[in-house]
Each structure stands twice: as structure tokens, then as C-alpha cells.
C-alpha positions as CSV (number, residue, x, y, z in Angstrom):
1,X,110.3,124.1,123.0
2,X,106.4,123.6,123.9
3,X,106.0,120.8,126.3
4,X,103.9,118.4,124.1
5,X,104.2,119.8,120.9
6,X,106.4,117.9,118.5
7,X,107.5,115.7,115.7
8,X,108.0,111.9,115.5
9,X,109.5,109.9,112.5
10,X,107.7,107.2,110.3
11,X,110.4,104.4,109.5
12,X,109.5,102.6,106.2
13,X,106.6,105.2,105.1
14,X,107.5,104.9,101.5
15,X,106.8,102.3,99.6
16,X,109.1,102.6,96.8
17,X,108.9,100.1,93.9
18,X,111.5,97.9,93.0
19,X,113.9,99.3,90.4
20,X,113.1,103.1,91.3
21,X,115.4,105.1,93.5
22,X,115.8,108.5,94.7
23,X,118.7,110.0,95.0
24,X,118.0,113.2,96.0
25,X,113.5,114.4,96.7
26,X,114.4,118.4,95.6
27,X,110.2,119.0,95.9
28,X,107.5,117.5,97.8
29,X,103.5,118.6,97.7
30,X,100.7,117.2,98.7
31,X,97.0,117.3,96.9
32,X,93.9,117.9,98.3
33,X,93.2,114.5,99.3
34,X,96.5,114.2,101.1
35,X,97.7,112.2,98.1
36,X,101.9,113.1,98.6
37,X,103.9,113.9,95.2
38,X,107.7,113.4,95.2
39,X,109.9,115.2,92.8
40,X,113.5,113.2,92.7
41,X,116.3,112.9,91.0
42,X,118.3,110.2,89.8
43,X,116.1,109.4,88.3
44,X,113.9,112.6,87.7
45,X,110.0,111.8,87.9
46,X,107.3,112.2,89.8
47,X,106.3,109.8,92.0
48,X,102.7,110.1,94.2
49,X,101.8,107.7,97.1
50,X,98.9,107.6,99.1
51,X,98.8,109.1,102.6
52,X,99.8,105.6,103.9
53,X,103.1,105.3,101.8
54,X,101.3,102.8,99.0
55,X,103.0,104.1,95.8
56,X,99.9,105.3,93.4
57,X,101.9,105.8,90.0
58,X,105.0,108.1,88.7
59,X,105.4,110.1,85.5
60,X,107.5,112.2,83.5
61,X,110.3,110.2,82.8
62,X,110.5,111.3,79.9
63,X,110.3,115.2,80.5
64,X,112.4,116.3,83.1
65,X,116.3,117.0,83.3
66,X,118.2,115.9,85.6
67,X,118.5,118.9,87.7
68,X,114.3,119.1,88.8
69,X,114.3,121.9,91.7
70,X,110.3,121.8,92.8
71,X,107.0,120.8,92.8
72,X,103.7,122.7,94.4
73,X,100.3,121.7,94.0
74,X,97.1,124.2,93.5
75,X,93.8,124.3,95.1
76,X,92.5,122.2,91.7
77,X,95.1,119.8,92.3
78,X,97.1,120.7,89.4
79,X,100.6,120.2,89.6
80,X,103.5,123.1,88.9
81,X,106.8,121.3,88.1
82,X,110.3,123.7,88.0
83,X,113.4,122.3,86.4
84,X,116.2,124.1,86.6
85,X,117.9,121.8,84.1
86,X,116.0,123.6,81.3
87,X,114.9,126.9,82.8
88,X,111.0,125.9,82.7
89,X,108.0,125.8,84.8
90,X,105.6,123.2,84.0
91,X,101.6,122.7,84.6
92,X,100.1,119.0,84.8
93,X,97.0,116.7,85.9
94,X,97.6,114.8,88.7
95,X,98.3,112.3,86.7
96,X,101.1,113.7,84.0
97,X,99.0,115.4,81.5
98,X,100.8,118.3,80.2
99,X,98.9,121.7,80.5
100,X,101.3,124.7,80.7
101,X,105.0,125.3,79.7
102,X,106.5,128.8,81.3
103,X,109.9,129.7,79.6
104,X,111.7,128.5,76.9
105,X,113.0,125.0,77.0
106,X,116.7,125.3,76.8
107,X,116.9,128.6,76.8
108,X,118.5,130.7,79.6
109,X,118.2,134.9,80.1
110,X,121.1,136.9,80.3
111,X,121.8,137.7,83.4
112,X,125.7,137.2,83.5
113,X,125.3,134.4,85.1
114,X,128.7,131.6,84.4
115,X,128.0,128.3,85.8
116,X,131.7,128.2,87.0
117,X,132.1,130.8,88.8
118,X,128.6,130.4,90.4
119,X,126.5,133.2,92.0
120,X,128.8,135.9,92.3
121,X,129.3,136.0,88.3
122,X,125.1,137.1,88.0
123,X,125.9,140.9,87.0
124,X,122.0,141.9,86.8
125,X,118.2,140.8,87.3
126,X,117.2,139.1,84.2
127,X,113.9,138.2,82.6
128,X,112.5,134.8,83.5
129,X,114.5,131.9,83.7
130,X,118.0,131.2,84.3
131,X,117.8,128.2,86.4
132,X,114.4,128.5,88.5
133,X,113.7,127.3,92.0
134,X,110.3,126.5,93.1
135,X,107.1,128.0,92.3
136,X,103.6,129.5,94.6
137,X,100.2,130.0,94.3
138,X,98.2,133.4,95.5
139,X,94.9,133.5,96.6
140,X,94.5,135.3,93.8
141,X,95.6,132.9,91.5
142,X,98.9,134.2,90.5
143,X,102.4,132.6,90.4
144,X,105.2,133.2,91.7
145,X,108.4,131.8,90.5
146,X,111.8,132.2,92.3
147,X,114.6,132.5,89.8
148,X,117.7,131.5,91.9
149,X,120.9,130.1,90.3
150,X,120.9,132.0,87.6
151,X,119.1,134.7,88.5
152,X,117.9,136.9,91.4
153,X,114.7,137.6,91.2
154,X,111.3,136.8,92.0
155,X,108.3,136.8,89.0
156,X,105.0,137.3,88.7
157,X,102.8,135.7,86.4
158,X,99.0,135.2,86.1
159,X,97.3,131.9,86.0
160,X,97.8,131.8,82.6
161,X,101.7,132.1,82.2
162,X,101.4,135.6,81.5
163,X,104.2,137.9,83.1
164,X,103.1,140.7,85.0
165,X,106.5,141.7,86.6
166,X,109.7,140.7,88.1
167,X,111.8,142.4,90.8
168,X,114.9,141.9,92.8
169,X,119.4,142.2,91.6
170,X,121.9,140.2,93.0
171,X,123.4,141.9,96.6
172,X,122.3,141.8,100.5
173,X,120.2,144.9,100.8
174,X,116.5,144.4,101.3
175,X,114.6,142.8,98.0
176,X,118.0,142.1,96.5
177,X,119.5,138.3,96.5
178,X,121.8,135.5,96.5
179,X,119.8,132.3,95.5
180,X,115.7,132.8,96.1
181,X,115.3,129.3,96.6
182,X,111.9,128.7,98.3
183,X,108.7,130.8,98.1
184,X,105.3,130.9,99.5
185,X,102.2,133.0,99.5
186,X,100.2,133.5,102.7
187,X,96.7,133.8,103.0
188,X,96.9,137.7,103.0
189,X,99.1,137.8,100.1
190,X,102.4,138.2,101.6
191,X,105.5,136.2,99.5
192,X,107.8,134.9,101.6
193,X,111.3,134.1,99.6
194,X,113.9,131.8,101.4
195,X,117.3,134.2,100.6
196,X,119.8,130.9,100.9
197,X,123.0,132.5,100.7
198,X,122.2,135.0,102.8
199,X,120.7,133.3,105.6
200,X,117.5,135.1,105.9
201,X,113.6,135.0,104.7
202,X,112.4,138.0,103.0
203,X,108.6,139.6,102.7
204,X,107.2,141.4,99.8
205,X,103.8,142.3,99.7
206,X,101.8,140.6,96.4
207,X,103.4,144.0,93.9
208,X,107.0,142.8,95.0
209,X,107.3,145.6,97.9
210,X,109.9,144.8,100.7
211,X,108.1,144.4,103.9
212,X,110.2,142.5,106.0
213,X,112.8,139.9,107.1
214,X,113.7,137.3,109.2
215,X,117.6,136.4,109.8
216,X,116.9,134.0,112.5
217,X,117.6,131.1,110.2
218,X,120.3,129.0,109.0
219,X,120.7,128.9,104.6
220,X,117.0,128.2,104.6
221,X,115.9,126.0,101.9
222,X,112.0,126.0,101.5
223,X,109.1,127.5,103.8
224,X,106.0,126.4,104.2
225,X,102.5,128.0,105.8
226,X,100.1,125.5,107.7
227,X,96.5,125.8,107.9
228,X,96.8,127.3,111.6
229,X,99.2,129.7,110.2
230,X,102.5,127.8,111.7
231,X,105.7,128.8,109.3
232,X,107.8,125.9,108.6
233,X,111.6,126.3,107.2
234,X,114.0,123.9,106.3
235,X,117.9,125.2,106.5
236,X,120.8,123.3,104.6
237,X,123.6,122.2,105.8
238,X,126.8,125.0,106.1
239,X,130.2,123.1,106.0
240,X,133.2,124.6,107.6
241,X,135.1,126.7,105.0
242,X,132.3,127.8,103.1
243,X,130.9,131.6,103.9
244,X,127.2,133.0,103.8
245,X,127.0,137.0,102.0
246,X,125.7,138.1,105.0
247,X,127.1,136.1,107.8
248,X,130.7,136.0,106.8
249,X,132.9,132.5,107.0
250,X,131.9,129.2,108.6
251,X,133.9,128.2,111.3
252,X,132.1,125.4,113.0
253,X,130.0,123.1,111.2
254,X,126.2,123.6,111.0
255,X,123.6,120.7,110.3
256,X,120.9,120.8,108.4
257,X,117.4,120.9,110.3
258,X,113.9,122.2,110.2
259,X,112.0,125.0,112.2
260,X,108.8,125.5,113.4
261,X,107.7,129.4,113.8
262,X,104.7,130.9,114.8
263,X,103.2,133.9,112.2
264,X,105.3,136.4,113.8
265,X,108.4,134.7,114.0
266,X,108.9,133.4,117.2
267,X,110.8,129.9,117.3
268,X,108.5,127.3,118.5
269,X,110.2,124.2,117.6
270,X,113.5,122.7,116.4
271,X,115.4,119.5,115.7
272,X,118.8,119.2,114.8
273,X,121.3,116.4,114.9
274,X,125.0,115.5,113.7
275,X,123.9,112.5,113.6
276,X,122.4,112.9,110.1
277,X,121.6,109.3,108.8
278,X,120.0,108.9,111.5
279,X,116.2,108.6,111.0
280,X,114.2,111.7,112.0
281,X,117.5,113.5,111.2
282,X,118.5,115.3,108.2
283,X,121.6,115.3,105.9
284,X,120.6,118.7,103.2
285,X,117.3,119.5,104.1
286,X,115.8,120.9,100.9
287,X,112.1,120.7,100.6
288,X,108.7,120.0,102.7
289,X,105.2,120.4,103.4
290,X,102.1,119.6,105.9
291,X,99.1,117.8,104.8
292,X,95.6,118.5,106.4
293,X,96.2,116.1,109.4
294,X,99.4,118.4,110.3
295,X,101.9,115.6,109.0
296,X,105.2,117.0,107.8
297,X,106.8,115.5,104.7
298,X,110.6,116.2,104.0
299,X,112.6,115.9,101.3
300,X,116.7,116.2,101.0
301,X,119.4,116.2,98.5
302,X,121.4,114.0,100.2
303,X,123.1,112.8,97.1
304,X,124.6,116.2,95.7
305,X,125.4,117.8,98.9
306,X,126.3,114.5,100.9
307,X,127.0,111.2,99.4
308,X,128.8,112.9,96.3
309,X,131.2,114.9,99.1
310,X,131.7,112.0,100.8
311,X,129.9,113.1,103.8
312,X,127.6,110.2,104.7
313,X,126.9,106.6,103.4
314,X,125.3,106.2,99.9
315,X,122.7,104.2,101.9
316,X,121.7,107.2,104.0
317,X,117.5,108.8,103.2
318,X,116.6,111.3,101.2
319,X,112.7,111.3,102.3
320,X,110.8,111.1,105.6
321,X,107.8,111.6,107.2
322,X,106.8,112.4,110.5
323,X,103.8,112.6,112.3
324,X,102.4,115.7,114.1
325,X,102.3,115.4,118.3
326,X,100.1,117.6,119.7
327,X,99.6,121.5,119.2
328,X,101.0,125.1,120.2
329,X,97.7,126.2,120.5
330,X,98.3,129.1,118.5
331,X,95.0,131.3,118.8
């Protein structure tokens, strides 16, 4: 939408080894020497290339569940892992070291919350975790955990993995939900929480008060805040037949695709394709991030929301980057 301003894909940027694979990238983060970190399923790991694509190592094979959800990196470079498989959030070193386990391995709250019957069986906010999300980190230190599949709420902890609060119920009304998926904290210490199922972005201020929304975006997955303050938003893909809370029915199929906003909301930028194998395209959008040279990384579950539906070729990606053309001079 800027003349100039734009995105271009990197074909073959990864570099993975022979005998890994990636079904689905649910988290991607990058540390602060633009090293990338992958989170993936089948098989669940971590996996870290340099800013080149040359893979650097991978580890945790022999923690995570099959159902990883997230990964974020802190201004020390360690790395916050959430599994939703075991209702945990996890602190490492760069390079695997255990330092932190949040929740109880195994253990879900009561919420109400029955895997069959999905979100509209959660009866009340619980306590952390019943199948987390993704994770942020303040300015001031403090994290923020999203607790979406089985929960609805948002959680506060300090640096040390001690709760401060929680807020947020299941429902549409402001600072209620239906999936907190993705979360960020701004520089001013603003959360923003990515409402999937009903299609909107919320803001609280850093005590959990409800400031604001956007509902200017399609089942948004993940956001993301550059250095220059750009907001970046990845939205799933909405099938005919399915219905958003808020938004009613699908009648007409909607691909999954990524924004570019500037701080106040204003759409500068976005691609969208049916063509969703192809590259620079996107099949289930579900994760991304911008290293320090304004590169965007993005992962996708393109195994549990495609290929297992039967929606596009088991062949298709699950992980591209692209590199940043020029600027929206944002002052």
C-alpha cells in the first residue's frame, strides 16, 4: 500500500539437516545476534540457524510434547518455550539448558474446559495453565503468558515464575476471550493479546486494564512490534462453514496472510494469496518475527490445519523468510 515499501521471499533459506522435518513451525524468535530459533512439530525441538539459513544445532528432543505452541526470546537471550501439550512454560540457554519450569507438568486447571467439545465447553477463568499459547516479556521484566485452549486468560508473572495476577472469562465483551493466542508487550507497557476466535487484538495496560481493540483483522494468530514501532499480525486461515464469536458464519473462504500496521492501526501493508503453496504465500499463518535488519520470519501450521484436511500437498512449507524492501518512514 506504500509505493516501495514491501516484502520479498527467500527460496531455500533453511538449511534443514537431513533426517529432520517440520511439519508444522508453531514459534519463531530471533536472539540478539539475529541467530533465528524455530519451534516445530513433528518432530517437536528447537532448531536455531544462523541469519544466513546455516543450521547451528537443535535441542529438546527429549522435553517437548507434541503439541509445542511458542517460543520468545529475552533481552539476555534466554529462551521461553510454551507447550500446550503439558500446560508448561519453560526457561533455557540458548543452547538447551534448563532454567525455569512455570506450571505443573501434566497438570491442567479447572476451567471446564472438555477437549471435545472445544472452547465453548471453558465455563470460567482458571488459574494458570490449561493449554497455554505463547509467552512476552515487559520492559519491566515480567511475563506474560496467554492461556488459550483451555483457558481465557492472560497471566502475570515476575521474572522469577512468580504469579502476580491473571484476568480475563471466556465471552466477546472487552478483556473477555475465545483463544488468547498471541501476546506482546510494547515499549510503554501495553499487552497486546491476539483474540483468535474473535477476530480482533485486544489492549490492556501492564495491571490487565482494557484499553483498546482492533477488529480490523482476520483470526489473528501472533503480533509482533518492530524496532520502529511497525505492528505485525499474522491471521489464519477461515474455511467456509466455520463461524468467528463475533463475526458470525463463514461464507466465502478467507486465506491466511500477514499485516503490516503502523502504531495506531492504520493498514500499511498486506499480502494474501489463494494460491497458498506458493512461495511467499501462506497456508495457516501461525507465528513470526523481525530481526534487527527488518527481516520477517514466518512460521505456519500447515500440517494440522492443511495437509491433515486435505487442503494442500504434504510437500507444501511451513517456514519462510523474507527480506524487508524499503521503509514507511514512520516518524
Amino acid at each position: 500500500m506504500l509505493r516501495g515499501f514491501g516484502y520479498e521471499v527467500i527460496e531455500g533459506w533453511e538449511q534443514l539437516p537431513a533426517g529432520y522435518r517440520h511439519d508444522d513451525v508453531d514459534g519463531v524468535a530471533v536472539d540478539s545476534r539475529d541467530r533465528v530459533y524455530l519451534m516445530t512439530r513433528g518432530d517437536a525441538r528447537v532448531i536455531v540457524y544462523e541469519p544466513d539459513g546455516t543450521f547451528v544445532m537443535s535441542w529438546g528432543e527429549d522435553i517437548f510434547t507434541p503439541r509445542t505452541h511458542g517460543i520468545t526470546i529475552g533481552p539476555d537471550d534466554s529462551v521461553y518455550t510454551v507447550d500446550d501439550g503439558d500446560h508448561t512454560v519453560r526457561k533455557f540457554t540458548p543452547d538447551g539448558k534448563q532454567l525455569m519450569v512455570i506450571g505443573n507438568p501434566g497438570e491442567a486447571s479447572d476451567t471446564g474446559y472438555d477437549i471435545k467439545k472445544g472452547l465453548t465447553s471453558i465455563t470460567h477463568g482458571g488459574p494458570p495453565f490449561n493449554r497455554p499459547t505463547n509467552v512476552a516479556i515487559a520492559p519491566s521484566g515480567d511475563l506474560y503468558v496467554c492461556d488459550g485452549y483451555g483457558n481465557a486468560r492472560v497471566h502475570r508473572f515476575t521474572a522469577d515464575g512468580e504469579l502476580i495476577q491473571s484476568w480475563g472469562e471466556p465471552g466477546t465483551g472487552p478483556g473477555q476471550f475465545y483463544l488468547p493466542h498471541g501476546i506482546c508487550v510494547a515499549d510503554n507497557g501495553h499487552v497486546l493479546v491476539t483474540d483468535r476466535e474473535n477476530d480482533r487484538i485486544q489492549f490492556f495496560s501492564p495491571d490487565g486494564e482494557y484499553l483498546d481493540q482492533w477488529t480490523h483483522v482476520q483470526r489473528p494468530t501472533d503480533v509482533f512490534i518492530d524496532s520502529e514501532g511497525l505492528v505485525y499480525v499474522s491471521s489464519l486461515w477461515w474455511r467456509v462453514g466455520q463461524a468467528s464469536f463475533t463475526n458470525g458464519p463463514i461464507r466465502h473462504d478467507l486465506p491466511g496472510h500477514i499485516s503490516v500496521f503502523d502504531p495506531d492501526g492504520n493498514l500499511l501493508l498486506r499480502w494474501i494469496s489463494a494460491d497458498r503453496c506458493a512461495p511467499g504465500n501462506f497456508v495457516a499463518p501461525h507465528t513470526l518475527c523481525v530481526d534487527s535488519k527488518g527481516d520477517l520470519y514466518v512460521g505456519e501450521v500447515t500440517h494440522t490445519f492443511g495437509i491433515s484436511k486435505g487442503g494442500v500437498p504434504a510437500d507444501c512449507h511451513s517456514f519462510q523468510k523474507f527480506t524487508r524492501k524499503g521503509s514507511p518512514h514512520l516518524k
